[in-house]
Legacy VTK file of the C-alpha trace (Angstrom):
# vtk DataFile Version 3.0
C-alpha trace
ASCII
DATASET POLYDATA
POINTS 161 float
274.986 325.044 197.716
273.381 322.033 198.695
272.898 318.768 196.654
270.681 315.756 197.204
270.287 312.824 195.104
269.170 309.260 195.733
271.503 306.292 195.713
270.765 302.814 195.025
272.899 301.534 198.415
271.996 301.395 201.808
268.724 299.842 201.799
268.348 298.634 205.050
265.355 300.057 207.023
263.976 300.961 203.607
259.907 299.983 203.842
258.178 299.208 200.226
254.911 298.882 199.366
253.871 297.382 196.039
250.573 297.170 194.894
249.952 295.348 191.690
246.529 295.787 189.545
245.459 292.013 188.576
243.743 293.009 184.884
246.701 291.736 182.609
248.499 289.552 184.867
250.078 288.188 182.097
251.919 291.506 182.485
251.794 292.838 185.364
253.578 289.649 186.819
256.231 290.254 185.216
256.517 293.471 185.938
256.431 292.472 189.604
258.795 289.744 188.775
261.469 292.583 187.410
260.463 295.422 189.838
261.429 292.541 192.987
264.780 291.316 191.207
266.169 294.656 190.828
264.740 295.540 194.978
266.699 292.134 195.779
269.751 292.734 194.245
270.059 296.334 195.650
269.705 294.618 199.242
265.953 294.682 199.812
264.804 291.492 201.708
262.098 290.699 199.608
261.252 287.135 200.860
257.907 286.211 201.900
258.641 287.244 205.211
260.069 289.889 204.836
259.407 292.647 206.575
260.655 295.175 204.287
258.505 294.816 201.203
255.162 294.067 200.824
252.704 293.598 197.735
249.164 294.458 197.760
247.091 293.147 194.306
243.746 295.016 193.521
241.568 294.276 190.337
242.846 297.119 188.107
244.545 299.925 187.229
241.830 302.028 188.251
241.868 301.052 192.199
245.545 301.681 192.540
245.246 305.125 193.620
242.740 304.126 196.493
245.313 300.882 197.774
248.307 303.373 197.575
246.773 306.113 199.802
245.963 304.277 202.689
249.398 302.450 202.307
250.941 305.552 202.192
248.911 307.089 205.168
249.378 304.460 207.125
253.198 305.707 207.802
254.813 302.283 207.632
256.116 302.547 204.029
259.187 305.445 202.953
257.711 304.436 198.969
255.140 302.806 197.392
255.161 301.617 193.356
252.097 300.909 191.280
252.344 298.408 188.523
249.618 298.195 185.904
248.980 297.596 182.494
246.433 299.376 180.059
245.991 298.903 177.210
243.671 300.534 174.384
240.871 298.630 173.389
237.754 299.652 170.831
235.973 302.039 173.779
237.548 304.903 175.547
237.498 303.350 178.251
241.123 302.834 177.952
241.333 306.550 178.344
239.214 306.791 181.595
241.404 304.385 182.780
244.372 305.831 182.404
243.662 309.803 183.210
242.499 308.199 186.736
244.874 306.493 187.378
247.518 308.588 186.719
245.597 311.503 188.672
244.838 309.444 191.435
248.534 308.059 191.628
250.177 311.901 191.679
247.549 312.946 193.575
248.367 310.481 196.772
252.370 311.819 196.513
250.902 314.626 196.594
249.108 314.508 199.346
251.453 312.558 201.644
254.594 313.281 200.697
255.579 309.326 200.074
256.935 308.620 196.763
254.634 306.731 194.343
256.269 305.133 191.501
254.374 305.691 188.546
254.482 302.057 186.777
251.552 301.869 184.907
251.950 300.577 181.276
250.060 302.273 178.588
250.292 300.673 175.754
248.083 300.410 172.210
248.762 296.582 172.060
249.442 293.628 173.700
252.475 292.749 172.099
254.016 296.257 173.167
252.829 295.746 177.177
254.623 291.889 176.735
258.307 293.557 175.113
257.558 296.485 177.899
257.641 293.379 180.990
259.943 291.476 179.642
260.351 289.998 176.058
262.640 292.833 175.364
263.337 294.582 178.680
261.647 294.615 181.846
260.492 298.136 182.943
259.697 296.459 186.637
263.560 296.726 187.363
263.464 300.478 186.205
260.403 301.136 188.931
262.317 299.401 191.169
265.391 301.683 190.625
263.064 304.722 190.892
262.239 303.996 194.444
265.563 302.933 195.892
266.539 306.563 194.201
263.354 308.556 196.041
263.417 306.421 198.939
266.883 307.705 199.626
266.349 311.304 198.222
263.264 311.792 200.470
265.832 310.355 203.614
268.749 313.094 202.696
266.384 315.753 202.576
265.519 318.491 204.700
262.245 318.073 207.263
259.770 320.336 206.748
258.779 322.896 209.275
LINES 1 162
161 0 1 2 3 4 5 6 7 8 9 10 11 12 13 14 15 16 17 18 19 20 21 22 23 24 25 26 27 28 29 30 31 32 33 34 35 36 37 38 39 40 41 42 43 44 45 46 47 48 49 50 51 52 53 54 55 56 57 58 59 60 61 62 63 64 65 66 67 68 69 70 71 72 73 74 75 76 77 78 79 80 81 82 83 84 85 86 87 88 89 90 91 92 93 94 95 96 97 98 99 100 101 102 103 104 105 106 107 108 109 110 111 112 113 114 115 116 117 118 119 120 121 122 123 124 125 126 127 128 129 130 131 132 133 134 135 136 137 138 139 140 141 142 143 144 145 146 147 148 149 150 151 152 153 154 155 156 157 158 159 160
């Protein structure tokens, strides 16, 4: 019986991709802020010259799927992670926002068998996105985590035919 898992070592070689929706910078820089601390102290070079890790920003949530398929297609990156923040309003369009993006994001993994890190915040307030990026923890490391772990997983296993 065979078992693969991801490990959080052995980074080198790894390429990452970040794209970053601007609405709610307020969070979603932090977010970024965790998500790159946790890449850097796993090994990830994730200087501004790197050439390991880069960061894309669109305006929203909602154009994260589109940035992280052509990232992904473009074969340079092993993982990509999203980070957004929505977060409900008065109108629905909170959820229009949020069953796009969410489709859109599976739907590029999907497609091209690169890892997309879900790391979209959905929260009712702002005061639950703000404890969710840093005030009380900072989910950005745990996205980060997630794609040193699929990075690796989708090395160790098999090709397909």
């Amino acid at each position: 019986m065979a078992t693969f898992e991801g490990r959080f070592t052995n980074t080198a070689g790894l390429r990452i991709a970040v794209v970053v929706a601007r609405f709610n910078d307020l969070v979603t820089a932090k977010l970024l802020s965790g998500c790159l601390d946790c890449l850097a102290r796993h090994g990830v070079d994730t200087s501004s010259t790197s050439s390991q890790l880069d960061v894309a920003w669109v305006p929203g949530s909602f154009e994260l799927p589109l940035v992280c398929q052509q990232l992904a297609r473009s074969g340079r990156y092993q993982v990509v992670i999203t980070l957004g923040a929505v977060i409900r309003g008065d109108t629905p369009h909170f959820d229009v926002v949020v069953g796009e993006a969410s489709k859109g994001i599976a739907a590029v993994a999907r497609d091209t068998s690169i890892p997309v890190i879900f790391g979209v915040l959905t929260t009712d307030t702002m005061q639950q996105a703000l404890e969710r990026a840093g005030i009380k923890s900072n989910l950005g490391w745990s996205y980060g985590l997630e794609a040193l772990e699929m990075g690796s997983l989708m090395a160790a296993l098999p090709p397909l035919d």
